[in-house]
N, C-alpha and C positions, 0 to 999 in steps of 0.2 A: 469535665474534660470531654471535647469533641473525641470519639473514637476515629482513629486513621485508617483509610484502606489499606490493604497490604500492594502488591505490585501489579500492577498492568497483566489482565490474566488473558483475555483476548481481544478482536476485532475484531466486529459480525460486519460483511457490506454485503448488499442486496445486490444482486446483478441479475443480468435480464437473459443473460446464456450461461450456465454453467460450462458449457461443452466447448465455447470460445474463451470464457476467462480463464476456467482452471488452468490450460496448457500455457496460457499467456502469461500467468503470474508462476507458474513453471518455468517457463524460457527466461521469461526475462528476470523475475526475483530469484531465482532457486528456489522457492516452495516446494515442496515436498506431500502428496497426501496421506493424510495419516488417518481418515476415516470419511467415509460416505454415506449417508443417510437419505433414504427417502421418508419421508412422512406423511402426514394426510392433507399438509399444507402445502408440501412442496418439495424442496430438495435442497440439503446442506453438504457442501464439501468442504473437511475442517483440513486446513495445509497448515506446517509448520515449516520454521527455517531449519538445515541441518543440526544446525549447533544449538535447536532448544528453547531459543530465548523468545520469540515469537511466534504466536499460533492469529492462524487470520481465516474464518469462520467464512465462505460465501457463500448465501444464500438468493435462491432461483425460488418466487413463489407464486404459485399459481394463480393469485390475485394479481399479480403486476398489473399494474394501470397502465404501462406502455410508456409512461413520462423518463424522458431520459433526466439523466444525473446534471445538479446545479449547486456549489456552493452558495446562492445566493436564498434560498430555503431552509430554515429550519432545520439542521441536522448536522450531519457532520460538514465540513468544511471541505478537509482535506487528512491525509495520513502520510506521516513525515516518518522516516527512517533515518538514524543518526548514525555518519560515518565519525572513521576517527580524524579524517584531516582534507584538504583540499586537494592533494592528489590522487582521494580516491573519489572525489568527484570528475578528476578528469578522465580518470580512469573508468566510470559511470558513463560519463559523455561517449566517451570510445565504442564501450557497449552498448548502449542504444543506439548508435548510431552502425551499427554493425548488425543492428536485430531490427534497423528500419523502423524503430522507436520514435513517432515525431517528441518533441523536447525545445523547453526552453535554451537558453541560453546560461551559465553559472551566473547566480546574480550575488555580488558581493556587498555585505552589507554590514555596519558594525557589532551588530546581533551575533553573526555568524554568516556563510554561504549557505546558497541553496538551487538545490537544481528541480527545476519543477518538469512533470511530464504526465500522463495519462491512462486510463486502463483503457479497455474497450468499451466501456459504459460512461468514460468520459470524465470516472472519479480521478480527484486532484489527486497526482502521489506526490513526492520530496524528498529529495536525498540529501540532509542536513550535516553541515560541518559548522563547530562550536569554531570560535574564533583561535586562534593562537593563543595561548597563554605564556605570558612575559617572562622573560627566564628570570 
């Protein structure tokens, strides 16, 4: 029998400014920091949401190449966050547009909605609503 992981423990993303992301994914996510690290490589700020369920790891490392962020490379993609409904993705639209957030437009799909937007480095975020489910 294949052995299962257990749950989603974190998310490490590389960024090119510590000092611009973290406040950024503060304002606009609520992140939270809950530990800072220098090392010999670089620099880690581990943030969490209030409520626990999410820990998102950025790292600033002194080797950076200077290459900015591309889903079209090897790696991650993008990082999707699941609401519970499509109200509060408008509710999301609201907010970034209030935090001068550039942002897709709600794209509705039979998958589910999704609102797509940006960090400072250009990594893809989403803020995902699961379709209706049929009474």
């Amino acid at each position: 029998m294949t052995p299962s992981p257990g749950p989603l423990h974190h998310v490490s993303l590389t960024v090119s400014d510590l000092d611009r992301s973290v406040p950024w994914y503060q304002r606009v996510l609520g992140f939270e920091v809950v530990g800072d690290q220098h090392h010999r490589d670089g620099r880690t700020v581990v943030l969490a949401l209030p409520r626990g369920d999410v820990v998102l790891l950025l790292q600033e490392h002194n080797a950076h190449e200077g290459a900015t962020f591309s889903e079209f490379r090897p790696g991650l993609d993008h990082l999707s966050f699941r609401l519970a409904d499509e109200r509060e993705l408008e509710a999301w639209c609201d907010h970034l547009d209030e935090l001068g957030v550039d942002h897709q437009p709600v794209r509705r799909e039979a998958f589910g909605s999704v609102l797509i937007f940006r960090d400072p480095d250009r990594i893809q975020l989403e803020l995902f609503a699961d379709p209706p489910r049929p009474a």
